[in-house]
C-alpha positions as a Markdown table, in Angstrom:
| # | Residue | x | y | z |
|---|---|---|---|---|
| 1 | Unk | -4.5 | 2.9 | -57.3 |
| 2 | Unk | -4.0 | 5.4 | -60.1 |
| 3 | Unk | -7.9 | 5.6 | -60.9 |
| 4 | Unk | -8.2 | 5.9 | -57.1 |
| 5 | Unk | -5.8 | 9.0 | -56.8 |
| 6 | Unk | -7.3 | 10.5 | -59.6 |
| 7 | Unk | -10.7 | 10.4 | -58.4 |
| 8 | Unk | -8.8 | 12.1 | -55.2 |
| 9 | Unk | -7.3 | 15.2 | -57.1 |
| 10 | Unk | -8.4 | 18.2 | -55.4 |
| 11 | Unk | -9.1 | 20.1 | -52.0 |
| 12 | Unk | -11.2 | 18.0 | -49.5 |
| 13 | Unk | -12.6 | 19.7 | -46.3 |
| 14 | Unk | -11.9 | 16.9 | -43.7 |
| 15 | Unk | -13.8 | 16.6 | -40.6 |
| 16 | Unk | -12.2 | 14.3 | -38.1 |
| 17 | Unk | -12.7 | 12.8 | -34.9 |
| 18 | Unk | -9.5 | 11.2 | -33.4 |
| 19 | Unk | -10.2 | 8.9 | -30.1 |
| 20 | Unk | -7.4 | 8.2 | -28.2 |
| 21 | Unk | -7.6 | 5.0 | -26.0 |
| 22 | Unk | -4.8 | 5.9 | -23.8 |
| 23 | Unk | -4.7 | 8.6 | -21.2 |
| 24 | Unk | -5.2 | 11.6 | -23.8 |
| 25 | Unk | -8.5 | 13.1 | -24.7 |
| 26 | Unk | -9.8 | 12.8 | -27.8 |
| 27 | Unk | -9.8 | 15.4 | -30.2 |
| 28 | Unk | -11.8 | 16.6 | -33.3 |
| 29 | Unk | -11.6 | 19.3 | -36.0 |
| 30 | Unk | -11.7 | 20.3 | -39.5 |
| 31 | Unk | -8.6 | 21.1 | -42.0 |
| 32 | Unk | -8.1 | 20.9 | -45.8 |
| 33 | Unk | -6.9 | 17.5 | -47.7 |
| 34 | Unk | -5.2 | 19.1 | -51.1 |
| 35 | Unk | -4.2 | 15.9 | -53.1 |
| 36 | Unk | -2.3 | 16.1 | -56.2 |
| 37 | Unk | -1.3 | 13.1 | -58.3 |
| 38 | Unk | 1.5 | 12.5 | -60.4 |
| 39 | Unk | 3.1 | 10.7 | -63.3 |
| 40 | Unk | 5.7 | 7.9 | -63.1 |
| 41 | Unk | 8.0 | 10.6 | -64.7 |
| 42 | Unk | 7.8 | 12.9 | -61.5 |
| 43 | Unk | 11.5 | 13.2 | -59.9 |
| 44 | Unk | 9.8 | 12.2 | -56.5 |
| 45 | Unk | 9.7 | 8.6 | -57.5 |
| 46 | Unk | 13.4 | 9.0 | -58.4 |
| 47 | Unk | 14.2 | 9.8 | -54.9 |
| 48 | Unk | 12.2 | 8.1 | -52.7 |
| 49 | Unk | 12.4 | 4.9 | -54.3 |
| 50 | Unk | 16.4 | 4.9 | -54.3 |
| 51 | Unk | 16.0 | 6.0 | -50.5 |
| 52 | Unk | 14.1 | 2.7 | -49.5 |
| 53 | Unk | 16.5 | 0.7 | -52.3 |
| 54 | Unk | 13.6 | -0.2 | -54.7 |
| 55 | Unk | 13.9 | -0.3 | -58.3 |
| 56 | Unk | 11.7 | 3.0 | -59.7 |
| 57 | Unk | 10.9 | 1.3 | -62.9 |
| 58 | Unk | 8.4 | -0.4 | -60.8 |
| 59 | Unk | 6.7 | 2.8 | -60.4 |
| 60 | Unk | 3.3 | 3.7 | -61.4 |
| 61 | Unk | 3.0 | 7.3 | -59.9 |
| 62 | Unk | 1.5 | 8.3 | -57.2 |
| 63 | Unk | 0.5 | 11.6 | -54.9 |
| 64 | Unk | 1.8 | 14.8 | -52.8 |
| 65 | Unk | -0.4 | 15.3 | -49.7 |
| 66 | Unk | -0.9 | 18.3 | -47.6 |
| 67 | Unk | -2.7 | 19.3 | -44.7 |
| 68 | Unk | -3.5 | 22.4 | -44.2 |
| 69 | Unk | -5.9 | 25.0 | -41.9 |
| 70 | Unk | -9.0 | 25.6 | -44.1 |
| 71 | Unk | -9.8 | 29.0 | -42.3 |
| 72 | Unk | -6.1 | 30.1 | -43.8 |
| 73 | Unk | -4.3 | 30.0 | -46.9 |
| 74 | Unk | -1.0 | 28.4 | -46.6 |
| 75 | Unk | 2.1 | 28.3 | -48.8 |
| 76 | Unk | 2.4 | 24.6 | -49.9 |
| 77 | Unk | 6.7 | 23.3 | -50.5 |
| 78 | Unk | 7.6 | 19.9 | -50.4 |
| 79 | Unk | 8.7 | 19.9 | -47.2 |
| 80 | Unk | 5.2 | 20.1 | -46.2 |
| 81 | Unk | 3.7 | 17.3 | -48.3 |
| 82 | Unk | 3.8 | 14.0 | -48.1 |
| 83 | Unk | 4.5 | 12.1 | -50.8 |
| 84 | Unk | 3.7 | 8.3 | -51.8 |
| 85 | Unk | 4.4 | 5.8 | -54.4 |
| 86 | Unk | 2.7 | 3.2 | -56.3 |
| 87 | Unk | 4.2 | 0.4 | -56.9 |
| 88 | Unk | 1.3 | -1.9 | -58.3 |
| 89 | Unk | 1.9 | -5.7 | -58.3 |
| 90 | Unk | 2.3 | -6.6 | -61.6 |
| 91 | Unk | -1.0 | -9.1 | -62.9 |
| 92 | Unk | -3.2 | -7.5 | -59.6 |
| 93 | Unk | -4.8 | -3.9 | -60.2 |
| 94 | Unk | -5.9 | -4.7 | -56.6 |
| 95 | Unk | -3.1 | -5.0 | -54.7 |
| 96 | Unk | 0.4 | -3.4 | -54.2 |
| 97 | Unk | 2.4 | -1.3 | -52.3 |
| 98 | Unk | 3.1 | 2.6 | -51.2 |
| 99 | Unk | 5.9 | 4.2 | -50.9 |
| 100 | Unk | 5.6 | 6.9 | -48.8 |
| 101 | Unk | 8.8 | 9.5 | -47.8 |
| 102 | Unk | 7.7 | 10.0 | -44.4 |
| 103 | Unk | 5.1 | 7.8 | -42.1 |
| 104 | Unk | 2.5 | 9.3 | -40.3 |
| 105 | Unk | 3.5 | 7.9 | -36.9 |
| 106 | Unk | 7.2 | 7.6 | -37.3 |
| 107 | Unk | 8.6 | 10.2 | -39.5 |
| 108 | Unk | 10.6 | 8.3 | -41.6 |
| 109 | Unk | 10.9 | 6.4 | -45.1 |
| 110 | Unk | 7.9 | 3.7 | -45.2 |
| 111 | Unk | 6.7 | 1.1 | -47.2 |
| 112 | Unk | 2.9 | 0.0 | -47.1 |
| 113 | Unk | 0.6 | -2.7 | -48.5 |
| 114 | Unk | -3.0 | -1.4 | -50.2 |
| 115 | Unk | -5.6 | -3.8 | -51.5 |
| 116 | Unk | -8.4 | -2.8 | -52.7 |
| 117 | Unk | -11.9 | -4.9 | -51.9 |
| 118 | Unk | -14.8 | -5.6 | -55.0 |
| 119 | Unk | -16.8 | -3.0 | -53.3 |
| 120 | Unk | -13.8 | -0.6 | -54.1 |
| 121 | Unk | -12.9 | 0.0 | -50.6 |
| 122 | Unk | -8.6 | 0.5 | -49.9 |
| 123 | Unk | -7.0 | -0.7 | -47.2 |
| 124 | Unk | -3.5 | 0.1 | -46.3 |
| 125 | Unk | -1.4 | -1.3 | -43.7 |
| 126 | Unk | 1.7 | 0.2 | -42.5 |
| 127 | Unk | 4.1 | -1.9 | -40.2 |
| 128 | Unk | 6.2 | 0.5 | -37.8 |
| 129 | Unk | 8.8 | -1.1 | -35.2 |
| 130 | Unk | 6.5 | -0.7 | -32.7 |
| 131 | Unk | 3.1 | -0.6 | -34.4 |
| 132 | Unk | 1.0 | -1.3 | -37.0 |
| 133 | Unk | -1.4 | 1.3 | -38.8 |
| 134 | Unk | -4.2 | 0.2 | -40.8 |
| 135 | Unk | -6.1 | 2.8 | -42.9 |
| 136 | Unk | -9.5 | 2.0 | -44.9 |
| 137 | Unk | -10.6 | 4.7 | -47.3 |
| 138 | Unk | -13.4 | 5.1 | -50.1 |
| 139 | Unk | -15.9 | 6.9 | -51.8 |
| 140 | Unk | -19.5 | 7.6 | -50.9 |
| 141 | Unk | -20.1 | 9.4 | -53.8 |
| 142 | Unk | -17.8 | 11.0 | -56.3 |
| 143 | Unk | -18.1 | 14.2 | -53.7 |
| 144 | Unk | -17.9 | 12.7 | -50.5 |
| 145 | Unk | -14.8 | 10.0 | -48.9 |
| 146 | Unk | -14.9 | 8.3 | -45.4 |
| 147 | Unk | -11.9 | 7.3 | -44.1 |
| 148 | Unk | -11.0 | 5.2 | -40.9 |
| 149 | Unk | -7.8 | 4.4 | -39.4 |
| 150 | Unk | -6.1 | 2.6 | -36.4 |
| 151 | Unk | -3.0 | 2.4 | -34.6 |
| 152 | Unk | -2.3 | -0.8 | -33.2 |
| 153 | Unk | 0.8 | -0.9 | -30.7 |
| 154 | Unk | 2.3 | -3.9 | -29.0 |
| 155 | Unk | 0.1 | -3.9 | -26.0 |
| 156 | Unk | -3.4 | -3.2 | -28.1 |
| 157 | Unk | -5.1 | -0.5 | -30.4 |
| 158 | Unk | -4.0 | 3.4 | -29.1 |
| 159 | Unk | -5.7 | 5.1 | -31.0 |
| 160 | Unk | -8.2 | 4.8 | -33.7 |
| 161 | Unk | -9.8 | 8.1 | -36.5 |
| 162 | Unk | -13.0 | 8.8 | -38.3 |
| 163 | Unk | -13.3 | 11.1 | -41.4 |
| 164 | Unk | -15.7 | 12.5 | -43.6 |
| 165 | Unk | -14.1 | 14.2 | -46.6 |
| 166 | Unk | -16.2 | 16.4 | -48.6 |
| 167 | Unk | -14.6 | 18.1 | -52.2 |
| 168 | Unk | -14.2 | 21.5 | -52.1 |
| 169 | Unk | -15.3 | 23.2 | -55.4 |
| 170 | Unk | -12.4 | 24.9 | -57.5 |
| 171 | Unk | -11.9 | 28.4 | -58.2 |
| 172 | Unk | -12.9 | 27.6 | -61.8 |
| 173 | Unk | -15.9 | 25.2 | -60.9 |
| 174 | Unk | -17.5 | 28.4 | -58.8 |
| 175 | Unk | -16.7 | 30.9 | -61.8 |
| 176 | Unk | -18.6 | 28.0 | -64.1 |
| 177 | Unk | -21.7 | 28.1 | -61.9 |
| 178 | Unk | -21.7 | 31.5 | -61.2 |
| 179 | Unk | -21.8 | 32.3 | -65.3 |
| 180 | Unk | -24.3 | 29.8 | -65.6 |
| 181 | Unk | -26.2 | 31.9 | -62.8 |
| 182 | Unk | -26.2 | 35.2 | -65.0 |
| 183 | Unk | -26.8 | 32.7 | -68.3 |
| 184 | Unk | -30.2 | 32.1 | -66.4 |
| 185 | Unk | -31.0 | 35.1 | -64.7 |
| 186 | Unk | -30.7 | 37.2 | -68.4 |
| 187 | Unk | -33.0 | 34.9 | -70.0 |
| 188 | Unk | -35.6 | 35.1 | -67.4 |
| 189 | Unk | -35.5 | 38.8 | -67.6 |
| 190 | Unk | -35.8 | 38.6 | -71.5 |
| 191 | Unk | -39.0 | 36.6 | -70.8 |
| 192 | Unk | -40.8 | 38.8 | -68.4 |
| 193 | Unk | -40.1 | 41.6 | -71.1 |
């Protein structure tokens, strides 16, 4: 999981379709993915694993998540993120648990089970009082993540999402190609000369 969140670190434009198969339309639209991951040190995993009574020495690290317009620059606090937890199992690489502060359906304290297939696909599942969400996520490339998720409530699947993350480019990767731009450009001008 910590290679996996690593490999996440950055901004992602995400393009989502959501199809609700209840009474609601469906819905689509683009926002930004900014994923930051952090050290076992990082007071979060302090706090939220004490809040769910779970031993923070367990802790591997783990991520702050936020969602955000990309047409917009917004002002990012922790109350805005959400945060998760790794707690590995110890012996497995591929399998343990997140803890996350809030749940996307129910906002409240939540513990989930990840595995990770050979083909380095992650699944997590997140059982709610009333539902279960699975979520499977991985990398097409190291530029481009799919993700797909369900909600499944007593009575059958409500709703299910399809998203294709593409990596924005840093302030500081745009400078690098932009120098390397000029780099080229003055040597073909020294040619012609």
């Amino acid at each position: 999981m910590r290679e996996f969140l690593e490999a996440s670190r950055g901004v992602w434009l995400t393009r989502r379709a959501v199809h609700h198969l209840d009474h609601q339309d469906d819905e689509s639209g683009d926002s930004n993915l900014v994923i930051e991951p952090f050290s076992c040190f990082d007071p979060a995993v302090q706090q939220i694993c004490q809040a769910l009574d779970i031993d923070p020495g367990l802790a591997a690290g783990g991520a702050r998540f936020w969602w955000e317009s990309n047409l917009k620059p917004l002002a990012r606090t922790e109350d805005q993120a959400a945060v998760v937890i790794d707690i590995p199992i110890e012996g497995d690489p591929s399998r343990g648990f997140l803890v996350r502060d809030k749940g996307y359906v129910e906002k409240q304290p939540v513990l989930s089970e990840y595995v990770f297939s050979p083909d380095g696909v992650m699944t997590v599942t997140t059982r709610y009082d009333s539902n279960v969400g699975t979520e499977r996520c991985w990398f097409v490339t190291d530029q481009v993540r799919m993700r797909v998720s369900s909600v499944q409530c007593l009575d059958g699947v409500s709703m299910t999402t399809y998203c294709t993350e593409l990596r924005c480019p840093s302030v500081e990767d745009l400078q690098a190609v932009r120098a390397s731009a000029e780099a080229l450009a003055t040597r073909l001008v020294s040619l012609t000369h």
